[in-house]
N, C-alpha and C positions, 0 to 999 in steps of 0.2 A: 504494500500500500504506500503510495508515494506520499500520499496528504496525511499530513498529521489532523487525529482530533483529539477532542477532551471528552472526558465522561460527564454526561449531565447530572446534575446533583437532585434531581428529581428522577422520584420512581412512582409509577401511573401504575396504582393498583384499579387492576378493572374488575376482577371479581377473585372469588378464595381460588389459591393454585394460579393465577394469571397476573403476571405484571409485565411493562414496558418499561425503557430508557433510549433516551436519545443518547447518539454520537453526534456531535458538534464539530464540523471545517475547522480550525484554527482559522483559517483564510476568509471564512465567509461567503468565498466564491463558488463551493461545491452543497450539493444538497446534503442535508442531517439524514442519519441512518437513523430508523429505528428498529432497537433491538426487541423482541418480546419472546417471554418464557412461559411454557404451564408447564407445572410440575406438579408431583403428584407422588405417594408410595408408592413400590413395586410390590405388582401382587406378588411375583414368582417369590424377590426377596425382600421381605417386610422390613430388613435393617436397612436400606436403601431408599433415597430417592432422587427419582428420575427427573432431569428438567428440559425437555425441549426446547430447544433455541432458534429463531428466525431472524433473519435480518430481510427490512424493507427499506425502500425511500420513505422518507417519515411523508408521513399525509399522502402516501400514494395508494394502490389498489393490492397490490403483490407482495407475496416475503416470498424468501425463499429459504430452507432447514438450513442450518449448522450445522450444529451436530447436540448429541445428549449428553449434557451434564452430571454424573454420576455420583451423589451424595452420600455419604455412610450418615444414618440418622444419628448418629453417636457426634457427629463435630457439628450440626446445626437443625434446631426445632423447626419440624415442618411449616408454622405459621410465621419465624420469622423472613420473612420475603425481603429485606435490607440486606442480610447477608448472605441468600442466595443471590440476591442480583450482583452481591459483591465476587462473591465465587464465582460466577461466569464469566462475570468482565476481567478477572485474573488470571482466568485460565489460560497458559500455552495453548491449548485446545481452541478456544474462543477466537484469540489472536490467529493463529492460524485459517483455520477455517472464514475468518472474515477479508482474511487476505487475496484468499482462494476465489470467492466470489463479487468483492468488491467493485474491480472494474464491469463486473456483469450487473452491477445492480441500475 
């Protein structure tokens, strides 16, 4: 990814298991991503939860997957959604994967 952004310090809960954040241009000159996740337990593994990741143009019509965030319930409580948004935005995984499909968005 050639453009740097910044992490938006708001997180858009839109309902239980569903939240948003924007990536923000440094530049101004390119459009904000928006990232969005539901997550949820896993049935198979109950000590687990799974977060699905999407990136769109913010305020567009499309996302497109990332990839899954894979949580052990033991380092974060399924209702706090601050530090799962945090966990994603951290992950090598996240970075990666948003690299991959950026010029495609």
């Amino acid at each position: 990814m050639g453009k740097q952004i910044k992490f938006s310090s708001t997180i858009e809960v839109l309902n239980r298991y569903y939240f948003s954040f924007t990536l923000v241009p440094l530049d101004k000159q390119s459009d904000s991503i928006e990232i969005s996740a539901s997550y949820s337990p896993s049935v198979e593994q109950p000590d687990l939860i799974f977060a699905d990741v999407w990136a769109g143009i913010a305020d567009g019509d499309t996302k497109r997957f990332l990839y899954t965030e894979v949580i052990p319930k033991s380092e974060i409580d399924i209702v706090d959604y601050a530090k799962i948004a945090a966990r994603v935005h951290n992950s090598p995984q996240f970075l990666r994967s948003l690299n991959k499909i950026y010029n495609e968005l």
